[in-house]
C-alpha positions as CSV (number, residue, x, y, z in Angstrom):
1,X,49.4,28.6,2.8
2,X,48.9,24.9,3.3
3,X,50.6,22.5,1.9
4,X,49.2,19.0,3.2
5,X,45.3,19.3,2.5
6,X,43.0,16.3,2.3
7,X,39.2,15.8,2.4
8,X,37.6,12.6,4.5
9,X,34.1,11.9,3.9
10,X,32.3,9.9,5.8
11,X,30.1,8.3,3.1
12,X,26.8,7.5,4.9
13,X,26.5,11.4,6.4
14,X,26.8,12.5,2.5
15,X,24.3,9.7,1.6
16,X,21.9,10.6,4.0
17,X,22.3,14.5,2.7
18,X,21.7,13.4,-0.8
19,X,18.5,11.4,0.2
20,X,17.1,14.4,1.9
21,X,17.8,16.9,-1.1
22,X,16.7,14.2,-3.6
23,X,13.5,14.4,-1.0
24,X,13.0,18.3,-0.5
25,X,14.7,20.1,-3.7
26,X,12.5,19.7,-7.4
27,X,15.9,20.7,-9.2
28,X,17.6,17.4,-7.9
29,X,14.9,14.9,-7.3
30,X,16.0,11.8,-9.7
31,X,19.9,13.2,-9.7
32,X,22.9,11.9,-8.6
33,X,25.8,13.7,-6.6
34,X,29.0,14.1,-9.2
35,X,31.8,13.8,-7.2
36,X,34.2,15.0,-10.0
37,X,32.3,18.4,-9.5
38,X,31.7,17.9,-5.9
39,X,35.8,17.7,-5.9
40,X,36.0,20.8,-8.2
41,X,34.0,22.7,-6.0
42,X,35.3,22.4,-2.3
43,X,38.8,22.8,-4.1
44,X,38.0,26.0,-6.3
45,X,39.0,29.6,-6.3
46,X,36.4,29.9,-3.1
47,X,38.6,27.9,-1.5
48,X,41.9,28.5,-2.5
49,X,43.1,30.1,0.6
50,X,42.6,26.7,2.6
51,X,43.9,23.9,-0.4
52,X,46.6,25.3,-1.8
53,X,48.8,21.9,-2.4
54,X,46.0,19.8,-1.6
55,X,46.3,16.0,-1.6
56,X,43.3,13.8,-1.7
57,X,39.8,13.3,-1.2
58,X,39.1,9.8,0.3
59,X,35.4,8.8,0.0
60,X,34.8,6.0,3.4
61,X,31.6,3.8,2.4
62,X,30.6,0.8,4.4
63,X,31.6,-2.6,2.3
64,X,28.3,-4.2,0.8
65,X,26.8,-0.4,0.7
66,X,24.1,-0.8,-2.3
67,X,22.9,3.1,-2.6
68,X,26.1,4.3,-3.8
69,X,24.8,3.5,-7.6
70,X,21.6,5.2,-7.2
71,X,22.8,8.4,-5.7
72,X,26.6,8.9,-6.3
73,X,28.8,9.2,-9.8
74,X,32.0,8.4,-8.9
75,X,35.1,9.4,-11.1
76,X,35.5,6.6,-14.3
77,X,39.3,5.4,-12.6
78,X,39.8,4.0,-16.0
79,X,39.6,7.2,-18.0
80,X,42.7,8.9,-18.1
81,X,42.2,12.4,-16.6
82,X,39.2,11.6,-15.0
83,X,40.5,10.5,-11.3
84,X,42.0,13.8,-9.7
85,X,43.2,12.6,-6.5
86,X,40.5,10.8,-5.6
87,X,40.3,7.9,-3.7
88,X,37.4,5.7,-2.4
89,X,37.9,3.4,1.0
90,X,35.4,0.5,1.4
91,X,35.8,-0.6,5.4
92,X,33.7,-2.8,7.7
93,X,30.2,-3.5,6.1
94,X,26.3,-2.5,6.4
95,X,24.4,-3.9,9.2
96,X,22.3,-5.9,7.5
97,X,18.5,-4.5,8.6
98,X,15.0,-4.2,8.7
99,X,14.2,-3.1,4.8
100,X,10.4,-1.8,5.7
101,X,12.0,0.3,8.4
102,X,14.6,1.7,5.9
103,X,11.7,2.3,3.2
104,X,10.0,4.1,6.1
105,X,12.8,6.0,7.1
106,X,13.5,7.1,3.0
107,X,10.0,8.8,2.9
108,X,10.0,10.4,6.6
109,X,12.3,12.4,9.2
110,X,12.2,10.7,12.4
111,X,13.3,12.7,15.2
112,X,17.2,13.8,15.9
113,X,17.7,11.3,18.9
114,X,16.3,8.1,16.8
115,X,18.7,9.0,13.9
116,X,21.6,9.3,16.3
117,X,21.1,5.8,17.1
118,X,20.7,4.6,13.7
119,X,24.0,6.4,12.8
120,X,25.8,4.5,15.6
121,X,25.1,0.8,13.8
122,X,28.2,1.3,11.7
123,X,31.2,2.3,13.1
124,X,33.9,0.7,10.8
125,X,33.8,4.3,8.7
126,X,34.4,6.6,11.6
127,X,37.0,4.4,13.7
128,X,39.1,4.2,10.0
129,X,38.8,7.9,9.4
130,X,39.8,8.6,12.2
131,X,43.3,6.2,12.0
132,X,44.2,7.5,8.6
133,X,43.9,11.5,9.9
134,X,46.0,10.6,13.1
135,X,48.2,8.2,11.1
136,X,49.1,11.8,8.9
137,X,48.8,14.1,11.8
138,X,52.0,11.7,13.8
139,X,53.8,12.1,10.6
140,X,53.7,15.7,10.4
141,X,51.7,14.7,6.8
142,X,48.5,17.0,7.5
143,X,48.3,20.2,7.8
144,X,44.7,21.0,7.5
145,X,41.5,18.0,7.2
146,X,38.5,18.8,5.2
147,X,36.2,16.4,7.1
148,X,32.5,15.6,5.6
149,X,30.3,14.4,8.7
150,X,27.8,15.5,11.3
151,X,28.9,13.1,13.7
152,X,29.7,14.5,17.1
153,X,31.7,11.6,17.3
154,X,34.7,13.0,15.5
155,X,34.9,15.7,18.3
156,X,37.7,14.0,19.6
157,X,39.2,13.8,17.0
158,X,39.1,17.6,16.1
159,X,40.6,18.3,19.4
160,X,43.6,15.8,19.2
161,X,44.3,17.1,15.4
162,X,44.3,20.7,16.6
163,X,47.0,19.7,19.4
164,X,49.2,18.4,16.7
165,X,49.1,21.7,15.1
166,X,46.5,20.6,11.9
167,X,43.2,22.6,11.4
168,X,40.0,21.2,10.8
169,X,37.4,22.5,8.0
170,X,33.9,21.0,8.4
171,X,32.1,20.9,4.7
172,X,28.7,19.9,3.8
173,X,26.3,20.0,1.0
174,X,24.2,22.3,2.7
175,X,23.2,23.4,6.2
176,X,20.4,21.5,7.7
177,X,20.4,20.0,11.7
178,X,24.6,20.5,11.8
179,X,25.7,19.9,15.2
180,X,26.7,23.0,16.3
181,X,29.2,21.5,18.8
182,X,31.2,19.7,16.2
183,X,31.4,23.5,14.0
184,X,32.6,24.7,17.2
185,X,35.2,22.2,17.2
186,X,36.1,23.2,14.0
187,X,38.8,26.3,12.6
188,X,36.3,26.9,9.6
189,X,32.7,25.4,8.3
190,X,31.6,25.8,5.0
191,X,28.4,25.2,2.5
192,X,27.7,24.7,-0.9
193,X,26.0,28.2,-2.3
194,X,21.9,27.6,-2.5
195,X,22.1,28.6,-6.2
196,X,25.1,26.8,-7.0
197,X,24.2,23.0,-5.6
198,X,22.0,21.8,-8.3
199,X,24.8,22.3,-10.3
200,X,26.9,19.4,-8.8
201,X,24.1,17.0,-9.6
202,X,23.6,15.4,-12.8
């Protein structure tokens, strides 16, 4: 059993999964992701063999990111209750950009190798992930990192992590162009169930 389980997610990898959702699945065009049930899913009975005593789930957005609103309900911190162990980490800022190009790139796929660019504008996200789960890992604080991304980036990561004795569970919203490198760095990769993830958008 693990005692010392927390969940990083890199914010624009999970943004860029809602968009395309919001873009191929009727049932969740004009929804937003509800983190509260997005927690209470990854940290269910499903699950249970991998959280037991599980810590957190950090949420790492860019600074001035402006599509939270439109695609993500975060917890009400305010409401008694309603927090769970959830945390949200603001680092660096957006790139500011071309917005015709973005408009573009919200109505089509362009091919693998121009997203890879793209994703490597903003590094602020990944270069703090990657402090805090080494930060924990030194301290003998982590014993297994859920870890939201698709960033081969993080490879290193995984492998320094796994020499300090954590384990590393990839999790995604679902399965679509995962880099199969970065799963094989991983101990365990999991999926929302097709029928169950309209039910984490409201």
């Amino acid at each position: 059993m693990f005692e010392k389980t927390y969940y990083f997610i890199d914010g624009s990898s999970l943004i860029a999964d809602i968009k395309y959702l919001q873009r191929t699945n009727e049932e969740i065009r004009n929804k937003k992701l509800s983190i509260s049930k997005f927690v209470k899913y990854f940290t269910g009975p499903q699950f249970r063999s991998l959280t037991s005593g599980w810590k957190r789930f950090t949420l790492y957005f860019v600074r001035n990111e402006d599509r939270i609103n439109d695609l993500i309900i975060l917890p009400n911190f305010t409401t008694p209750g309603e927090n769970e162990d959830i945390h949200v980490k603001y680092c660096g800022k957006r790139i500011r950009s071309n917005k015709s190009a973005y408009r573009w790139l919200e109505k089509n796929t362009p091919p693998k190798s121009i997203l890879e660019i793209l994703n490597k504008s903003e590094k602020a996200v990944d270069t703090q992930i990657c402090c805090d789960a080494l930060s924990l890992s030194c301290y003998d604080r982590l014993d297994r990192l859920f870890l939201y991304t698709n960033d081969f980036d993080y490879f290193p990561l995984c492998e320094e992590l796994k020499r300090n004795g954590s384990n590393i569970s990839l999790f995604r919203l679902q399965k679509r162009n995962i880099n199969k490198d970065l799963i094989e760095a991983c101990d365990t990769f999991s999926v929302v169930e097709p029928g169950r993830l309209k039910t984490l958008f409201v």
